[in-house]
C-alpha positions as CSV (number, residue, x, y, z in Angstrom):
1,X,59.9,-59.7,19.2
2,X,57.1,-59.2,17.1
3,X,56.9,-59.7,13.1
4,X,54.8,-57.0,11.4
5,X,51.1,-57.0,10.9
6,X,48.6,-60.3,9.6
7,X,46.9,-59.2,6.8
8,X,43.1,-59.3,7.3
9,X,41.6,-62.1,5.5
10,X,38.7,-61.1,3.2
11,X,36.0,-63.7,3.3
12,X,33.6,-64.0,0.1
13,X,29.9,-63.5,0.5
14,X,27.6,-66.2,1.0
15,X,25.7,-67.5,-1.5
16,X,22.5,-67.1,-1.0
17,X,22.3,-63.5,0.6
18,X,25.6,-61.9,-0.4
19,X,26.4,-60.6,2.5
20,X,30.1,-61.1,4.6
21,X,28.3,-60.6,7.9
22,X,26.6,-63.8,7.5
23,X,30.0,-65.8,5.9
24,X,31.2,-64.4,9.2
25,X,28.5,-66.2,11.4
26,X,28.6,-69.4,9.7
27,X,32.5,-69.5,10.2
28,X,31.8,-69.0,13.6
29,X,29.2,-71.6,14.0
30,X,30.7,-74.1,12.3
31,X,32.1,-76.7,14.6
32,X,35.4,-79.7,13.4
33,X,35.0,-77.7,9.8
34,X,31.7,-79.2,8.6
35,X,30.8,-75.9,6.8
36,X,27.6,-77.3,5.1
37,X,26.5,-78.2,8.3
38,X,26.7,-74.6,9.8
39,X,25.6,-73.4,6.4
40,X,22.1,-75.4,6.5
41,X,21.9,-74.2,10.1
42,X,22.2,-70.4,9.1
43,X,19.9,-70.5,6.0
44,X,17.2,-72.7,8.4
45,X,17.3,-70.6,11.2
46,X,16.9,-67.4,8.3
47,X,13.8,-69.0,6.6
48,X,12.3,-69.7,10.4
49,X,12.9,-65.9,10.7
50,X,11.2,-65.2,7.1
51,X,8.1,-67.8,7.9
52,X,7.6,-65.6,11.5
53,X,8.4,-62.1,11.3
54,X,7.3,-61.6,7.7
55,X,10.5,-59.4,7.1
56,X,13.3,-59.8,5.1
57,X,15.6,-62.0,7.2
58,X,18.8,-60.7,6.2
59,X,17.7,-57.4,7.5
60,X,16.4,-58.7,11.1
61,X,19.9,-60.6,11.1
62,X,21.8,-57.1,10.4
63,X,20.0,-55.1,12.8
64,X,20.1,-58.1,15.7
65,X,24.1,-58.2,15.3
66,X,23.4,-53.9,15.5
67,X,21.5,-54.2,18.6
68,X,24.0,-56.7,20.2
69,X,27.5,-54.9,19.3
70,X,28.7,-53.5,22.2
71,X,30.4,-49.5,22.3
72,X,32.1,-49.8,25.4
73,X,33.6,-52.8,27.0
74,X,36.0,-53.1,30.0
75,X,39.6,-53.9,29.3
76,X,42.3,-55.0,32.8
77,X,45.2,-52.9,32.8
78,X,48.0,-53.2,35.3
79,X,49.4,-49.8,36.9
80,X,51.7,-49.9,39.5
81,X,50.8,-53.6,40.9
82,X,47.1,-53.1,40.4
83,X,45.3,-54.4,38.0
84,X,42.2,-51.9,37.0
85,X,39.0,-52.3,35.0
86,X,39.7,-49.6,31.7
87,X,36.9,-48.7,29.6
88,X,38.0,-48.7,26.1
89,X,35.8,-48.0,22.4
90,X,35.6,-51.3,20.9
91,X,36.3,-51.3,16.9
92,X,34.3,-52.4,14.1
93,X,35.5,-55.8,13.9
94,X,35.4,-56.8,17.3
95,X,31.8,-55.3,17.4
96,X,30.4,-58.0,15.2
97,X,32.9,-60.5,16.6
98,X,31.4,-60.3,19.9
99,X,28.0,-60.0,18.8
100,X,28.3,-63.5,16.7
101,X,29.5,-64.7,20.2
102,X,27.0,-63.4,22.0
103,X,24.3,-64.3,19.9
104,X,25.8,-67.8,19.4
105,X,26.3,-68.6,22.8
106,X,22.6,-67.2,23.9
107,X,21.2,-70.0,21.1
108,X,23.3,-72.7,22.5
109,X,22.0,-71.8,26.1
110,X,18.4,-72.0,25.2
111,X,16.7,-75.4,26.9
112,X,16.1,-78.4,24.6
113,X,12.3,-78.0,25.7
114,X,10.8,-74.9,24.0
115,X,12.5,-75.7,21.1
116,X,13.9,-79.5,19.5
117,X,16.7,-78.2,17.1
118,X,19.2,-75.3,16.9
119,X,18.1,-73.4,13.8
120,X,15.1,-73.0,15.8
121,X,17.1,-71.8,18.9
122,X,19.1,-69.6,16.7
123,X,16.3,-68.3,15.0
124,X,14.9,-67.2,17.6
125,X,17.6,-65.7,19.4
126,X,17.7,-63.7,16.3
127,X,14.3,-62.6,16.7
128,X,14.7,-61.7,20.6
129,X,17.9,-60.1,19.5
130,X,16.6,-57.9,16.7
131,X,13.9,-56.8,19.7
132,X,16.5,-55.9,22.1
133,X,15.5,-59.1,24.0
134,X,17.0,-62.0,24.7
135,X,20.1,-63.3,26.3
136,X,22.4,-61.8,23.8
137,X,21.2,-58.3,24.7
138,X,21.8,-58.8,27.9
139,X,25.3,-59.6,27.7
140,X,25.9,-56.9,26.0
141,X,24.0,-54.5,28.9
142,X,26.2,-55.9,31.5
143,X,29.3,-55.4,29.5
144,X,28.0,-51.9,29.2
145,X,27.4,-51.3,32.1
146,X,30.7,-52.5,33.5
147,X,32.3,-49.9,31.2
148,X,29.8,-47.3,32.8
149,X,31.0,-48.8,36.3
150,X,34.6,-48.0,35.8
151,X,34.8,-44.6,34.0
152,X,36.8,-43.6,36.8
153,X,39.6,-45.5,35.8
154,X,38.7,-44.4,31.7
155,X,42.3,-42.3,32.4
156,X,44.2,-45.0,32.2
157,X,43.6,-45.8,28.6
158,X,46.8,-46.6,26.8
């Protein structure tokens, strides 16, 4: 049995650029609740951005997560003792949430070699991302394209 609705929680805006998006990232990065850490991280990887690009970073940060947020993604559902591949809409939250997972686990998977910390790695993820480049992008592309695969089965949607 289920017990109504969670409330969505409503997370403050960062400090530094005001925005939730990036409260949002650094909740995500953040790793056995050392905040700060993820914080300095975030703001690092942002000036890196700044000191390269010459843009405002908060804006190549908005329009990577854009550029990553999938419209489509692939959903199983069983009908009749088959289990098919659905393509549904995904909402607005779960956009970003799966962009800041994308984008997250495209920095992580970056070799140690190119680059000696993560702010770097995540910077320029960022960068690659806001380009439509980059591993990130190309996650999203392939969950795309599953969608696209299995639009035969898009009458099943529930």
């Amino acid at each position: 049995m289920r017990s109504g609705k969670v409330k969505k929680k409503i997370l403050s805006p960062d400090p530094i650029y005001g925005s939730r998006l990036v409260t949002r990232f650094i909740n995500k990065l953040m790793i056995s609740g050392k905040k700060t850490i993820a914080e300095k991280l975030v703001y690092d990887a942002l000036e890196i951005i700044k000191e390269q690009v010459k843009e405002e970073p908060l804006s190549v940060f908005e329009k990577a997560i854009s550029n990553i947020a999938p419209k489509m993604e692939v959903r199983p559902r069983r009908v009749g003792g088959a289990s098919y591949q659905v393509p549904v809409e995904v909402r607005g939250d779960r956009k970003e949430a799966l962009a800041i997972r994308w984008v997250l686990s495209g920095a992580r998977s970056r070799s140690n070699k190119q680059y000696h910390s993560f702010d770097k790695k995540l910077a320029a993820e960022l960068i690659d991302a806001a380009n439509n480049t980059g591993a990130a992008v190309k996650k999203k592309n392939d969950v795309q394209k599953a969608a696209t695969a299995n639009r035969a089965f898009s009458h099943f949607r529930w």
